[in-house]
Structures are given as structure tokens and as C-alpha cells.
Backbone bond lengths (Angstrom), bond angles and torsions (degrees), N, CA, C in turn:
res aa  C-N    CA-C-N  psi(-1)  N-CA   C-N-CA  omega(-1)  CA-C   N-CA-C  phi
1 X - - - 1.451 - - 1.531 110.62 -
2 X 1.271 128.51 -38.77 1.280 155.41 -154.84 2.090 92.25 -58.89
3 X 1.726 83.44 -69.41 1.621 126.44 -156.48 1.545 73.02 -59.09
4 X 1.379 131.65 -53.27 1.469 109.30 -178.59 1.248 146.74 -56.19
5 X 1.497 102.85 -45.67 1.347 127.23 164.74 1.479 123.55 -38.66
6 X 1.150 95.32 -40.63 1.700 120.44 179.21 1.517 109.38 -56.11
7 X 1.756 95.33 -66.95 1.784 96.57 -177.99 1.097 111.93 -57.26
8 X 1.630 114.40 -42.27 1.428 87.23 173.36 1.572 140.35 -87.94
9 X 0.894 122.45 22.27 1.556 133.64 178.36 1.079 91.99 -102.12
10 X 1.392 134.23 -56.95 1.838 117.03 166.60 1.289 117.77 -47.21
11 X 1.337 141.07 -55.99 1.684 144.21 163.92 1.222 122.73 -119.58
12 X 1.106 152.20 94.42 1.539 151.42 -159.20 1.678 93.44 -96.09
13 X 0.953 131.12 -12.01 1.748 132.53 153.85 1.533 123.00 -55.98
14 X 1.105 115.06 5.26 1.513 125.67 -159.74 1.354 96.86 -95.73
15 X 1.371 125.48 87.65 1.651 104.64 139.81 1.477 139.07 25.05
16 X 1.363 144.57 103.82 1.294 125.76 162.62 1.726 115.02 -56.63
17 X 1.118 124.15 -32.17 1.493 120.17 169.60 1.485 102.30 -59.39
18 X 1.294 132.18 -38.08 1.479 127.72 -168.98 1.991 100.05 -76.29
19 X 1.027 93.34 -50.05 1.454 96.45 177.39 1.830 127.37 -62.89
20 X 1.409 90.67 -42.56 1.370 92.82 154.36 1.534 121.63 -41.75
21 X 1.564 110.49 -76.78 1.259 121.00 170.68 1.819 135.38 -15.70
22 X 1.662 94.33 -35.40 1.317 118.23 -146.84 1.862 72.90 -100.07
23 X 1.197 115.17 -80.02 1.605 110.68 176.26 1.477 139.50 -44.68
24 X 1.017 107.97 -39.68 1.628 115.77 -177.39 1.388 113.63 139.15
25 X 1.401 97.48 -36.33 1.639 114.03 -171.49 1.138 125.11 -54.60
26 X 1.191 109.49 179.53 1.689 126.38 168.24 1.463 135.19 -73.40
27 X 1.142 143.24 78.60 1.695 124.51 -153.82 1.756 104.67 -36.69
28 X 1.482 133.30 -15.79 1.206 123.05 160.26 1.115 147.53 -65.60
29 X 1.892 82.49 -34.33 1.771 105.89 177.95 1.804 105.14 -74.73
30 X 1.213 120.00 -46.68 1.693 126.92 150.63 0.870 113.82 -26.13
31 X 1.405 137.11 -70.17 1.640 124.01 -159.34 1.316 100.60 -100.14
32 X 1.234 140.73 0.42 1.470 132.00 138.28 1.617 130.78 -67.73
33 X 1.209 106.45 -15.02 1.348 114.50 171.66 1.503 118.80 -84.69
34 X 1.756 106.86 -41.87 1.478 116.16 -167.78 1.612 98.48 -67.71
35 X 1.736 107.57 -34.31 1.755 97.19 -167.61 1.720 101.05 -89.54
36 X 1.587 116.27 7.26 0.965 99.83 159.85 1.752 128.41 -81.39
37 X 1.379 97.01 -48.19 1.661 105.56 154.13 1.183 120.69 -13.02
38 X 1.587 109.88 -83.97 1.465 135.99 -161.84 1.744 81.70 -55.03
39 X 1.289 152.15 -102.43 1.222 160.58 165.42 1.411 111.39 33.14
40 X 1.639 89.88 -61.63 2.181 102.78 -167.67 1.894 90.39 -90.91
41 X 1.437 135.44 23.87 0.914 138.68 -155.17 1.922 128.94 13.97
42 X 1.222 117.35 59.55 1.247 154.18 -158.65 1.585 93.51 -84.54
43 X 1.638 115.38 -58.43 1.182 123.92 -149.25 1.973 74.99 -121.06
44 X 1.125 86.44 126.73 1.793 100.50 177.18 0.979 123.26 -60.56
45 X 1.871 105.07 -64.99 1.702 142.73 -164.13 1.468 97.35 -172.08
46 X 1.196 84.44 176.08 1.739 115.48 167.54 1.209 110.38 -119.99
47 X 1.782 110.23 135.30 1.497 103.14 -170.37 1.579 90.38 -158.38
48 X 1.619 91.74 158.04 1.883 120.34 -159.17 1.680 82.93 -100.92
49 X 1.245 105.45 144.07 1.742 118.24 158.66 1.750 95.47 -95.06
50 X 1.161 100.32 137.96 1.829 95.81 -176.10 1.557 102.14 -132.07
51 X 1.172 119.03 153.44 1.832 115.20 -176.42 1.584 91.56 -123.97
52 X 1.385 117.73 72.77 1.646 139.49 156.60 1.422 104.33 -4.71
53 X 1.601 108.66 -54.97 1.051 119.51 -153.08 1.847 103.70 -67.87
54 X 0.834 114.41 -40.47 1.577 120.98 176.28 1.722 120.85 -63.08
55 X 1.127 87.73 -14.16 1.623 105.69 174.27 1.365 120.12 -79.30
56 X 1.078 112.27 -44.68 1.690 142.91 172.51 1.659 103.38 87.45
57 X 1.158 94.87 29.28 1.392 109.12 177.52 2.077 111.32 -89.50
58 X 0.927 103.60 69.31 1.761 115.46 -167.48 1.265 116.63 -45.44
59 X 1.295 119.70 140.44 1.196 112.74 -171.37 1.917 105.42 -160.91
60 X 0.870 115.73 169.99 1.807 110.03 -176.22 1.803 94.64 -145.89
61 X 1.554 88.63 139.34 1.691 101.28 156.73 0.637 138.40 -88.79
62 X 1.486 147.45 -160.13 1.554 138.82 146.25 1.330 101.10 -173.64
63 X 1.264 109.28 132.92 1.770 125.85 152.89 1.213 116.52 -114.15
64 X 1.991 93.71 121.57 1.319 101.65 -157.90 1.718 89.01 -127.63
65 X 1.238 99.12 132.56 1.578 121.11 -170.20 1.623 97.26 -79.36
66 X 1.656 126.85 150.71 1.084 114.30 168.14 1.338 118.36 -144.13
67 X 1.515 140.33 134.94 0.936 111.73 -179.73 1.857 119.18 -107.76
68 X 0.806 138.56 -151.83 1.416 115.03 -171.35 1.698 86.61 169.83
69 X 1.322 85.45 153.27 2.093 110.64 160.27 1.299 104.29 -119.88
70 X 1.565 102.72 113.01 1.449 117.64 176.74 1.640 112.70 -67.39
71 X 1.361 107.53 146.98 1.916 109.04 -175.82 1.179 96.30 -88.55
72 X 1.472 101.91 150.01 1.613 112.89 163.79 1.045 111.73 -64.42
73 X 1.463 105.26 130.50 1.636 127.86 169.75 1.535 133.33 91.22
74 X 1.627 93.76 0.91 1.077 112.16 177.33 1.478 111.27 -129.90
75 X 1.687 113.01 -46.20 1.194 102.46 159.32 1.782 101.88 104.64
76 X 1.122 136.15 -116.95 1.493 141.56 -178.75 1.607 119.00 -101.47
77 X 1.545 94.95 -38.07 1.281 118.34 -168.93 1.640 109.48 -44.52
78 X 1.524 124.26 -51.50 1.340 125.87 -140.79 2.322 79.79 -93.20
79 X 0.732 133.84 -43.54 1.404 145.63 -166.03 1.522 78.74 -75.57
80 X 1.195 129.54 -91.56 1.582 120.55 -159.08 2.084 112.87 -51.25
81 X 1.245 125.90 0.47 1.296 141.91 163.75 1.290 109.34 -85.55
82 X 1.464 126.46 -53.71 1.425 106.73 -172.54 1.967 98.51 -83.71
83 X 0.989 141.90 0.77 1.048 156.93 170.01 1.674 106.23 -53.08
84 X 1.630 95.33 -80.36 1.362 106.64 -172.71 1.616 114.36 -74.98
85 X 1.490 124.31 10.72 1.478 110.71 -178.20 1.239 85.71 -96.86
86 X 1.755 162.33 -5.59 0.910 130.73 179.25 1.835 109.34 -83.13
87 X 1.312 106.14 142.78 1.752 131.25 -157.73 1.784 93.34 -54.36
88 X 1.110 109.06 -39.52 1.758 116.49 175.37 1.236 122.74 -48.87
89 X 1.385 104.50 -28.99 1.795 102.39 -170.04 1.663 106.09 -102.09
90 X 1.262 101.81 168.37 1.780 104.17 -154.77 1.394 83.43 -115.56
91 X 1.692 104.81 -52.00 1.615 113.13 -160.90 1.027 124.13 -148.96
92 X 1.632 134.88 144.49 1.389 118.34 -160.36 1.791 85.69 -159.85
93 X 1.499 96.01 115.38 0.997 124.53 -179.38 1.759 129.86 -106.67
94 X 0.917 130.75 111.97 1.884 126.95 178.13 1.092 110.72 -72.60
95 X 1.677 148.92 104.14 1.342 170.34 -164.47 1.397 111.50 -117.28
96 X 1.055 115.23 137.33 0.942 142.24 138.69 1.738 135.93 -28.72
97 X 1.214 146.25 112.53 1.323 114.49 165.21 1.849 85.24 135.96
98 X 1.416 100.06 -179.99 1.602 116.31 164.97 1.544 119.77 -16.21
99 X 1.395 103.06 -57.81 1.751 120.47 178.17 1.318 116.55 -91.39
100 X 1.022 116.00 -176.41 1.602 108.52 -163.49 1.933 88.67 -137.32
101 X 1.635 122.09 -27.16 1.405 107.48 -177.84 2.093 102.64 -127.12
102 X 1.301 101.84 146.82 1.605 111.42 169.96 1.523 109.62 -89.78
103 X 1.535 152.05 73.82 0.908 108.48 162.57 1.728 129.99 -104.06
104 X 1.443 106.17 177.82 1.227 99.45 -175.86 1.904 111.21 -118.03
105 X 1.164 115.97 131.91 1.302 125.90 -162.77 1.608 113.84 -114.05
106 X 1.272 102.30 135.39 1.804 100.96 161.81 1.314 137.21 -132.54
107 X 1.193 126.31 120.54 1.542 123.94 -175.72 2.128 106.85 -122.04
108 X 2.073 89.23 178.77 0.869 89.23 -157.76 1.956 92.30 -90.08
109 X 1.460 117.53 -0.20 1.392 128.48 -167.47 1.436 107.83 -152.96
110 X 1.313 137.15 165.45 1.033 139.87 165.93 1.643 123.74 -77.69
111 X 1.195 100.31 -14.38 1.328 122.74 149.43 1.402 134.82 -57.12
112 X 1.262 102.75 -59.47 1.872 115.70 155.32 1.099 100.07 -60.23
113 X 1.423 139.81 -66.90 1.692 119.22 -154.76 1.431 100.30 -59.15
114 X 1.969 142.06 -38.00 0.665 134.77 -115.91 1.845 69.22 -112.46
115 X 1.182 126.21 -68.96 1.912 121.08 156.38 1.631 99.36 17.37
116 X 1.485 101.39 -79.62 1.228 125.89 -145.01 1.904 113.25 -62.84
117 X 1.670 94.91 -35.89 1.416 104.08 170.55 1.390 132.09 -52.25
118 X 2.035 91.18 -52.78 1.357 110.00 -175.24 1.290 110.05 -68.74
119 X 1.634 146.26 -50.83 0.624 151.56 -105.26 1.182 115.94 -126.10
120 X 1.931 107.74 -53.09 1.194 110.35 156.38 1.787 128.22 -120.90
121 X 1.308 115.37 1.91 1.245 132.36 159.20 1.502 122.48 -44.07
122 X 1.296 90.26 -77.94 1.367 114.90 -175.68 1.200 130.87 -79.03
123 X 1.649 117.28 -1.43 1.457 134.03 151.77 0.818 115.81 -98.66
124 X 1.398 133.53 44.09 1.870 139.00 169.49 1.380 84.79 -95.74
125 X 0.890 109.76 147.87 1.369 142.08 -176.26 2.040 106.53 -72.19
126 X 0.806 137.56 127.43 1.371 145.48 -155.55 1.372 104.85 45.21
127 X 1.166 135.19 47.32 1.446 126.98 162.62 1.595 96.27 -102.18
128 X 1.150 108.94 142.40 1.641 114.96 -175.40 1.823 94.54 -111.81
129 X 0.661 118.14 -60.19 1.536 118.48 -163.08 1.595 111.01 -155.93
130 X 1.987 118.48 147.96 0.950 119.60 -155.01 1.910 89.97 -131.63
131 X 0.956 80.12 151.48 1.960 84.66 170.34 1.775 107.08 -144.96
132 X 1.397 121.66 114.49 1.518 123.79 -164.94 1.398 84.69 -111.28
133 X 1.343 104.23 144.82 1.637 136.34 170.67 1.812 110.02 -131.25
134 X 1.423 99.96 110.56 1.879 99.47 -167.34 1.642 82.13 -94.54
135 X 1.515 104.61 132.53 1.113 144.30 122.40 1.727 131.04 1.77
136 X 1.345 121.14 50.92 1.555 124.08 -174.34 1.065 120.61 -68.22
137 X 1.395 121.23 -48.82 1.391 107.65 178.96 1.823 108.21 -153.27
138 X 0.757 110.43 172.65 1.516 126.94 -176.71 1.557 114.66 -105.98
139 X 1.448 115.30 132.53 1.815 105.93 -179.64 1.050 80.87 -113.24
140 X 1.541 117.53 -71.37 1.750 121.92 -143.57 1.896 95.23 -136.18
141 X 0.755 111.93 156.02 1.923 114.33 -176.47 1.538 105.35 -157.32
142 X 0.952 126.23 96.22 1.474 125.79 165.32 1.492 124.04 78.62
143 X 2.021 94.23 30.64 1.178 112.04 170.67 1.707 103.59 84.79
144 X 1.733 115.88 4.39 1.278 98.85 149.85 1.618 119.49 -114.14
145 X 1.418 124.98 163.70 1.490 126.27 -153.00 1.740 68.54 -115.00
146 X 1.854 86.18 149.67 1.637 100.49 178.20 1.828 107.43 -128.87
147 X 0.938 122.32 161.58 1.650 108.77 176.24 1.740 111.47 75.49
148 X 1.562 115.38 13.44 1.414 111.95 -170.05 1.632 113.12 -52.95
149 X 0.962 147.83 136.96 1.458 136.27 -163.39 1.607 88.23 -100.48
150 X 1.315 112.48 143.53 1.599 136.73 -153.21 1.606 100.97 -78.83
151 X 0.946 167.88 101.67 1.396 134.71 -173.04 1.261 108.35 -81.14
152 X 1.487 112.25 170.52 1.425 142.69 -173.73 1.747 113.61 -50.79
153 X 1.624 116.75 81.65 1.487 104.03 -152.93 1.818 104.22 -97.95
154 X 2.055 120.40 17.38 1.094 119.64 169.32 1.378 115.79 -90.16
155 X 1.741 115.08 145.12 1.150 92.36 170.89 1.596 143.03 -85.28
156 X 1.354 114.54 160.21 1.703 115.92 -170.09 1.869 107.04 -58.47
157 X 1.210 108.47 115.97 1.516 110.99 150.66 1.338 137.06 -82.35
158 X 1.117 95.41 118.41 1.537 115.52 -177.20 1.191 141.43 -70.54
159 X 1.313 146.97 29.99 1.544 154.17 -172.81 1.506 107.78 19.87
């Protein structure tokens, strides 16, 4: 199951005959397994890594640190929920460290993300304080590298 999970989080485009191939298996025993996954919700979605930026389709990040007073009896959970249902946030993570929440934000300006902090961030109710870090550039994201520099594909002349 493991060995599966794997291929597909590296390519979820893969064929069960390809995957089969790659395992040992059966392309039956594969696509009985994957819709078993998806079922016990194991496998979330399927999702594209995309480089926006090549699109010219603009867009801004932000990691915005949060700190918060957790409620009795619930703890982080009920504050990091009304958090992540707004359409802006990508990701909302419980960390470790100085802050108590990770989330991750998107706008169409730094202006909007920055909207979004003041306005409705930071008036959630037990949020104590916010710290935003915008988003410059991208190397690698989800195990893909971005900006790879092309190498030299003429050939060398020789004297």
C-alpha cells in the first residue's frame, strides 16, 4: 500500500497498468486498492503543482504566523476551523515554536493579502497576534524544483 502511495504522490497521472508494472501487481489489484484508499479517505484528491508564475496569471503568498488562546476543551482545533473556512487560506497548520498557528494565504496583491489580515484575520476571536511573511519566490514545492537553470545544450568547439 505504502509503495503505492508513494507513486502516486510523485505522479497521480500514472496508469494502474503502469503502476501495476512498477509493483508487481495486478492492474486489478491497483485499482482496487486506490478506490479502496480514496473510500477510508487515505488519498484526499489529486492535485497539479502549477508555476502561476509562467502563466502571468499573478498572484501573492503569505505565511502568516499566529498566535492564539486555545478554548477549553477543544484546544486549537475549533480557532484553527473557523480560520481555514475562509476561501483565502490554502493551509493551516498547528506548529510548534513562538506561534501557536502556520497559515498559508493567497491574494490577488499584497494589499489584499494584507486586507485580509487586518480585517478578517486578526478579528477572529482568540487570535492574539499575527506575524505575515510574503512569499518571494519559489525553489522546490511538493518535491518539485522550480527555476531549474537549463544547461548548455550546444555543442563544445574544439580548436
Amino acid at each position: 500500500m505504502n509503495e503505492i502511495l508513494k507513486i502516486l504522490e510523485t505522479d497521480c497521472r500514472l496508469s494502474p497498468e503502469e503502476i501495476a508494472a512498477m509493483t508487481g501487481r495486478t492492474p486489478k489489484e491497483v485499482k482496487e486498492l486506490i478506490a479502496d484508499l480514496e473510500e477510508k479517505g487515505i488519498i484526499r484528491r489529486y492535485k497539479a503543482v502549477i508555476d502561476w508564475e509562467k502563466t502571468g496569471d499573478e498572484r501573492i503568498f503569505a505565511l502568516i504566523d499566529v498566535k492564539v488562546s486555545p478554548e477549553r476543551g477543544v484546544g486549537f482545533d475549533a480557532i484553527a476551523e473557523q480560520i481555514y473556512r475562509y476561501p483565502e487560506v490554502h493551509t493551516v497548520y498547528l506548529v510548534s515554536g513562538l506561534h501557536d498557528l502556520r497559515v498559508v494565504v493567497e491574494g490577488k496583491s499584497m494589499k489584499e493579502v494584507a486586507f485580509f489580515v487586518a480585517e478578517k484575520l486578526a478579528t477572529v476571536d482568540r487570535v492574539q497576534s499575527t506575524s505575515t511573511h510574503f512569499l518571494l519566490k519559489r525553489y522546490k514545492e511538493d518535491g518539485v524544483f522550480f527555476d531549474i537553470p537549463e544547461s548548455d545544450k550546444r555543442l563544445a568547439i574544439v580548436p
